[in-house]
N, C-alpha and C positions, 0 to 999 in steps of 0.2 A: 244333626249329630256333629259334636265338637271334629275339627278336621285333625289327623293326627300329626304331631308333632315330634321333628328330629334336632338329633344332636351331633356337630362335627367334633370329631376329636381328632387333632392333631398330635401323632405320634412322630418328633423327632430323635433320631436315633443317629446312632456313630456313624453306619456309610449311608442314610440312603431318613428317607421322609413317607409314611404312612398314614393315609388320610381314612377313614370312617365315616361312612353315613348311617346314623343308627336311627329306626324309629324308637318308640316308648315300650315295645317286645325285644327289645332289643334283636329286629332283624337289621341285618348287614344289607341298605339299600345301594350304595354306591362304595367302591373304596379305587383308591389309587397311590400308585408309590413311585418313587424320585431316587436314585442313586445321588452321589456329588463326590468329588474326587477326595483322596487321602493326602494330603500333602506332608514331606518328611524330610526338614531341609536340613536334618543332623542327625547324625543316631541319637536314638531314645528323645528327639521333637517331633512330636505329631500334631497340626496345624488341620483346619479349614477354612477357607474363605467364606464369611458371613455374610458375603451377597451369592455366591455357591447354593448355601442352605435353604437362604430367601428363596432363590427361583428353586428347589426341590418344593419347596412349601406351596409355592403356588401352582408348581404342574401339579405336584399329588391332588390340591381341590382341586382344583379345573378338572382332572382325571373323577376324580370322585364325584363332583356333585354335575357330571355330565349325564353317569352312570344311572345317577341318585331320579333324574328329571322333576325336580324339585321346584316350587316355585319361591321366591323369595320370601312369603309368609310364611313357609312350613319349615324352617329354620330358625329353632328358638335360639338356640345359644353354640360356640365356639368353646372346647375345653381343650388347653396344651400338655403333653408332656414330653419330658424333654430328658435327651444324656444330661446329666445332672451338674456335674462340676465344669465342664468346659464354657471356658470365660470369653469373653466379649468384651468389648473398648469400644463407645462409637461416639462420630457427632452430633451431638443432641440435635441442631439445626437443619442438617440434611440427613440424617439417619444410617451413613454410611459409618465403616468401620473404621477405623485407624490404624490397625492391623490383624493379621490373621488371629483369627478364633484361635486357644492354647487349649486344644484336647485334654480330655479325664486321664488319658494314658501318658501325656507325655510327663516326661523325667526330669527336663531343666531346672530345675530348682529344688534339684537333691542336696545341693549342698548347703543351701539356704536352709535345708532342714536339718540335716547336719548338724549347721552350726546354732541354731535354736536346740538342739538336742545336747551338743555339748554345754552349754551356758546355763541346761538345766530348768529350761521352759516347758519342757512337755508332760508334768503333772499338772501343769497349772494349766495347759492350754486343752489338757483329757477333763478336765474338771470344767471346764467352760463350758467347752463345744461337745465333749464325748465321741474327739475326733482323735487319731493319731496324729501326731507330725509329718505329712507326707507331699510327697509332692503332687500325688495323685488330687488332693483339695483344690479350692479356688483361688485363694489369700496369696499365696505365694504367686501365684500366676498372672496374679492383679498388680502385685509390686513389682514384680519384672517387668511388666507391660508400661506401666507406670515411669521407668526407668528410662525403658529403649525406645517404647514405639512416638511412631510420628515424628520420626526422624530426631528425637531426645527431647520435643518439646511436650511430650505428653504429661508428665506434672505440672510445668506450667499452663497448662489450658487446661489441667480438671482444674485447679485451684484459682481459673477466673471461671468454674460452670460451666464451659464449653464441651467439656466429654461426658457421657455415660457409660457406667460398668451395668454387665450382667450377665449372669447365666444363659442359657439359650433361650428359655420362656422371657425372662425379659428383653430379651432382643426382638424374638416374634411381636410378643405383646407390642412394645414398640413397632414396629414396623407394619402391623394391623391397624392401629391404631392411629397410623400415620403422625409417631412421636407424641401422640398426645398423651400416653400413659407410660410411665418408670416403671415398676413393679415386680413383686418377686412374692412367691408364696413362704410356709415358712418352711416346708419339707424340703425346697430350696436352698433356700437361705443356710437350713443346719449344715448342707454339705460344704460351704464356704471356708469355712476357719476363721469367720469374725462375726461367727454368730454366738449369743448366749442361749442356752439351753431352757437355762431357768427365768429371764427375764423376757425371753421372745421378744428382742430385741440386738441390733448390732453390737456390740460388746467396744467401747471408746478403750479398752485395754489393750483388748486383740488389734483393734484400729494404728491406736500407737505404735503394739510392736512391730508390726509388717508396716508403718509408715505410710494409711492408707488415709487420704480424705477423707471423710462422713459424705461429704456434700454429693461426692460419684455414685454413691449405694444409691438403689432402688428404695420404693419403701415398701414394708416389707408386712403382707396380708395375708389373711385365713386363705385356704384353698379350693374356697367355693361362694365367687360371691361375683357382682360385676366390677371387673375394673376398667373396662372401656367398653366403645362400638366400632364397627369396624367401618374403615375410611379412605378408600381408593385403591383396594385390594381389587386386581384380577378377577370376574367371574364371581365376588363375593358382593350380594349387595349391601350399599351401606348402612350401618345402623343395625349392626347382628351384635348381641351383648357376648363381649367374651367374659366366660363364666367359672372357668375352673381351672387351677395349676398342679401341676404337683408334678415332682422328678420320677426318673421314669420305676424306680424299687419301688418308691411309696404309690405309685398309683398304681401298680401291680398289685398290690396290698389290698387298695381300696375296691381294684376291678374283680378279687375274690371272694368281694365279700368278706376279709377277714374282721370282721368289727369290733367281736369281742378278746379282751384280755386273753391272752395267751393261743389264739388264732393263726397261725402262721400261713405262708407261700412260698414256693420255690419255684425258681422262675430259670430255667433250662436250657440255657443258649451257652456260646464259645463256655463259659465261664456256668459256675450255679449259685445266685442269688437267694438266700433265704433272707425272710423280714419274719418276725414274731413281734403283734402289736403286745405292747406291755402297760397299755393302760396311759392315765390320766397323770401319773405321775413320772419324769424320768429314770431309769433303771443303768443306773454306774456298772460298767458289767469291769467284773474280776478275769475274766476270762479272755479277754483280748477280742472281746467284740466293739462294735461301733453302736453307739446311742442316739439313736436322731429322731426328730420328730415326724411323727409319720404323716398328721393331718392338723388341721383345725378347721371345722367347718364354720359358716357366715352365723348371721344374727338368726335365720329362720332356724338354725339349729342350734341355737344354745350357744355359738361359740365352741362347741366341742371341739376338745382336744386330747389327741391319743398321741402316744410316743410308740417306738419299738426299737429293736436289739438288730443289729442287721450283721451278717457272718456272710462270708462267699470262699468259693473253692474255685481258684484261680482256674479250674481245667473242667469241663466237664464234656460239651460235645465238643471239645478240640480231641477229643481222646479220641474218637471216634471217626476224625478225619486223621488223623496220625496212623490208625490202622487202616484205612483207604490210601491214604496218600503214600505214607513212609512204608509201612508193611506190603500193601498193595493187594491185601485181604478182600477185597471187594471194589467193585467203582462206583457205587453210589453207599450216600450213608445209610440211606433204608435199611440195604441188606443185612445190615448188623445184627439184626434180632432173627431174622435165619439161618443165618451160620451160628448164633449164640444157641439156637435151639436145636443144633445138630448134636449138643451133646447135656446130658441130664442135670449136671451142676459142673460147676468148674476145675473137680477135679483135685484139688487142692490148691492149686493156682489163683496165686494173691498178684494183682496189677493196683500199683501206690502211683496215682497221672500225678507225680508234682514232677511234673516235666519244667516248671516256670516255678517252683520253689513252693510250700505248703501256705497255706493261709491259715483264719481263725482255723480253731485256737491255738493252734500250733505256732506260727508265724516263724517259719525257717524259708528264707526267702531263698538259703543255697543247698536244699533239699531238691533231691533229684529224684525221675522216676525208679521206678524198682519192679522188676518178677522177682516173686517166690514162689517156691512150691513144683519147679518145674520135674517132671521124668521123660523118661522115654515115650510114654503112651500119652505127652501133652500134642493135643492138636490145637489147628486153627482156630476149632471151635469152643476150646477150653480156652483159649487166650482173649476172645472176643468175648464171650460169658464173663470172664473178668475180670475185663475193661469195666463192663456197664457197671457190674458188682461196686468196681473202685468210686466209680460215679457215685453211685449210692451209698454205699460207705464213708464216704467224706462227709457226707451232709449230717450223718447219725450224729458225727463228732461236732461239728457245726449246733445241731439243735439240741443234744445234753449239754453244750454248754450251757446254749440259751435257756433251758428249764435251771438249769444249777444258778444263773444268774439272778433268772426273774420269780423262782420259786414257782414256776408255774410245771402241771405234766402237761405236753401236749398231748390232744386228744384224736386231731384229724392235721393232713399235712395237704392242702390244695397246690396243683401244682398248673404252671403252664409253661410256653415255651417251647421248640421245636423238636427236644429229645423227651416230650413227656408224651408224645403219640406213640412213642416203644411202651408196650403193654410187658412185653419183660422185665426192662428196667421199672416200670410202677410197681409193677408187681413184687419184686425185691424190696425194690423201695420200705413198701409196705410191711414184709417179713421182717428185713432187720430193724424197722423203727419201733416195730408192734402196734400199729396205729393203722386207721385207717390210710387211704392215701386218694385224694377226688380230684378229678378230672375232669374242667366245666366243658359246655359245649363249646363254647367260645373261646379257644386257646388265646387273643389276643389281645390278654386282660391290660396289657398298659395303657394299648388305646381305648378299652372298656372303661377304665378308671378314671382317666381324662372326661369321657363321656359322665359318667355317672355325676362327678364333680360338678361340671357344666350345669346338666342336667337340675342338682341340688340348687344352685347356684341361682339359676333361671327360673327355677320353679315348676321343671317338667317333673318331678319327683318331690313330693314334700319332705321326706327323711327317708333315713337307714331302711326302714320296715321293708318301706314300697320297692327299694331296692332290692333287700333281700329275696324279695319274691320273684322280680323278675330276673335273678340271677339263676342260673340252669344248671344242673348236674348233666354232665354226659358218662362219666364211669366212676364206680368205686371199686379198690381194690384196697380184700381186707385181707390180714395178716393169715397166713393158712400154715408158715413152716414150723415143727416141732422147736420150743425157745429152747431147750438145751441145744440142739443143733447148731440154731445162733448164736448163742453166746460163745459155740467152739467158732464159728465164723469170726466173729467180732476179735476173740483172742488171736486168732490167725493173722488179723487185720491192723491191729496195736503192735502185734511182733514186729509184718513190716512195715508199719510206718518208722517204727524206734529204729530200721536198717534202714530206709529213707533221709 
């Protein structure tokens, strides 16, 4: 009998490294995780150190494939994913950095967006990339590193070949592979801001305008195929094929299963992440969402290539540490959905969390939180009931965009992440969307989609099918509340946001 075969997927994240050992049932054989510090040497700079992440990377396997007791054969392939925009600068020859990692959150080169925004670049650069002008992207953060680090010489050493840029995957990649691979997937790549959409390729335009070498980019591949073996890594033996990329929203995506056209995910953590795949073609959205590419799988699969529409709602479980922490409503966050069910609905009580300003589609960045609806008879438990509600109510407006964009209805909404274990909030979820709402077993699809990639990649899975089967339902919740009811919700909701 064929011996059974696993897949590591590395999940690198903003604080901290989660490693996976999966077999081909997708059981959970080993796993382990790595903190690594925040660094903040200004307001609105957030920084980490690239050799910081490296060693999370390596305690989390060690941790994992200790767990796993694994032999060095039963380890078909390595799949990464990664916080997505946060940049990298390093020495191609020793593999070290040049300076610290520039965070997806940090702000430094607001003004650099700015003043592209004044001059009248950002139809042309939404038309490219399907990205905003932001600081939040890669591009800019590449040019400023470009600038300063390496004590001012760092353009001159990309421009003799002596540095590499990259996102986190291609840093790991690199550093697995003991520098022997460049590379970047292209679900990657789109969040950069010098990538072209239509071309799946660097864009020599966007290059010019941020003043960027060609020569420092990665090159830039499907997100399931080999691009190296692995080469003096800790506890890894050598010659394990790394197989699969992809940033951390799109392999969310992929670890749902979301395959077909108009398939979406919401992924439940500080913030709420939606991605709706939109198909083979890209989808310009009118609505102030973001257009990236979600995948492209290797040669065994055709070269497939899916795009999607991506929306997030800056606040989602921060809402729910605001009434722990700031309200003092509880002291753990569990308790939220037992105080929420202390009372039958919320009363009238509207909570609008743009505590950090609204997102898609709204995009009111000095939009503040809001109660309405309060009386005398409001309790604790009416205000905790509609927190979660605001939770869920943001995202409705998030995914009718995405349908008005992509012409698509959504049919089911999969979701994971750490506030999708509240069976309340699903459950709402579900009522105002009118959809179902599914809930795999496996909450920990970023690093599932990593895996599955790999997996693709290596040849533990031949396609999507095989996939699809071993992907697992653990709850569905389907729509139960009278829609007139919701619709007066929904109106309640539009009110206070317009007071928001």
């Amino acid at each position: 009998m064929r011996a059974m075969r696993h897949v590591i997927a590395i999940d690198q994240g903003t604080t901290g490294t989660t490693v996976l050992v999966l077999d081909e049932e997708l059981r959970v054989c080993g796993r382990g995780y790595r903190e690594f510090p925040q660094i903040y040497p200004e307001p609105g700079w957030v920084e980490h150190d690239p050799d910081a992440i490296w060693a999370s990377v390596t305690g989390a396997l060690a941790m994992a494939l200790t767990a796993a007791h694994l032999a060095p054969t039963d380890i078909a392939a390595i799949g990464i994913t990664n916080q997505r925009e946060t940049s990298v600068l390093w020495d191609r020859a020793t593999g070290h950095p040049v300076h610290n990692a520039i965070v997806w959150q940090d702000r430094r080169t607001a003004d650099v967006c700015a003043r592209l925004k004044a001059e009248g670049r950002e139809a042309r650069v939404r038309e490219l990339t399907g990205l905003t002008l932001d600081p939040y992207f890669s591009g800019t953060k590449l040019a400023w590193m470009l600038d300063r680090a390496d004590h001012g010489n760092a353009r001159a050493r990309a421009a003799r070949g002596e540095l590499a840029f990259g996102t986190i995957d291609s840093y790991l990649v690199a550093r697995l592979t003991d520098g022997a691979a460049h590379v970047t997937d292209v679900s990657n790549a789109s969040c950069t801001l010098l990538f072209d959409l239509h071309t799946l390729a660097w864009s020599p335009e966007l290059l010019a305008l941020l003043d960027i070498p060609a020569e420092i980019l990665p090159r830039v591949a499907s997100s399931a195929e080999i691009y190296g073996t692995t080469r003096g890594v800790p506890g890894v033996p050598d010659g394990v094929p790394i197989a699969g990329i992809a940033g951390d929203q799109q392999s969310a995506l992929f670890g749902q299963a979301c395959f077909d056209p108009g398939e979406a995910k919401c992924t439940y953590g500080t913030g709420a992440f939606i991605l709706m795949n939109t198909g083979a073609a890209p989808v310009a959205s009118k609505q102030g969402l973001l257009t990236t590419v979600a995948w492209k799988l290797g040669a065994a699969q055709g070269h497939e290539l899916a795009y999607a529409l991506e929306g997030s709602a800056f606040i989602a479980g921060a809402a729910v540490q605001w009434l722990r922490d700031g309200l003092g409503f509880f002291s753990t966050a569990a308790e939220v959905e037992a105080l929420a069910t202390t009372v039958p609905d919320s009363g009238g009580v509207i909570v609008v969390p743009a505590f950090t300003g609204l997102g898609a589609p709204h995009w009111r960045p000095n939009a503040r939180g809001t109660i309405t609806g309060l009386t005398r008879g409001t309790t604790r438990g009416h205000l905790a009931r509609a927190t979660l509600e605001g939770i869920a109510l943001q995202n409705v407006d998030i995914l009718r965009a995405m349908e008005r964009d992509s012409g698509r209805t959504l049919t089911t909404l999969k979701v994971d992440g750490g506030a999708s274990a509240n069976d309340l909030l699903m459950q709402f979820q579900a009522d105002v969307l009118g959809v179902s709402i599914v809930r795999p077993e496996l909450v920990e699809t970023t690093a599932l989609g990593a895996a599955f990639l790999a997996g693709l990649g290596a040849g533990v899975w031949r396609n999507k099918d095989e996939i699809r089967r071993t992907w697992r339902e653990n709850r569905r919740f389907t729509p139960t509340t009278d829609r007139a009811r919701v619709a007066a919700h929904l109106a309640r909701w539009d009110e206070a946001v317009a007071k928001a």
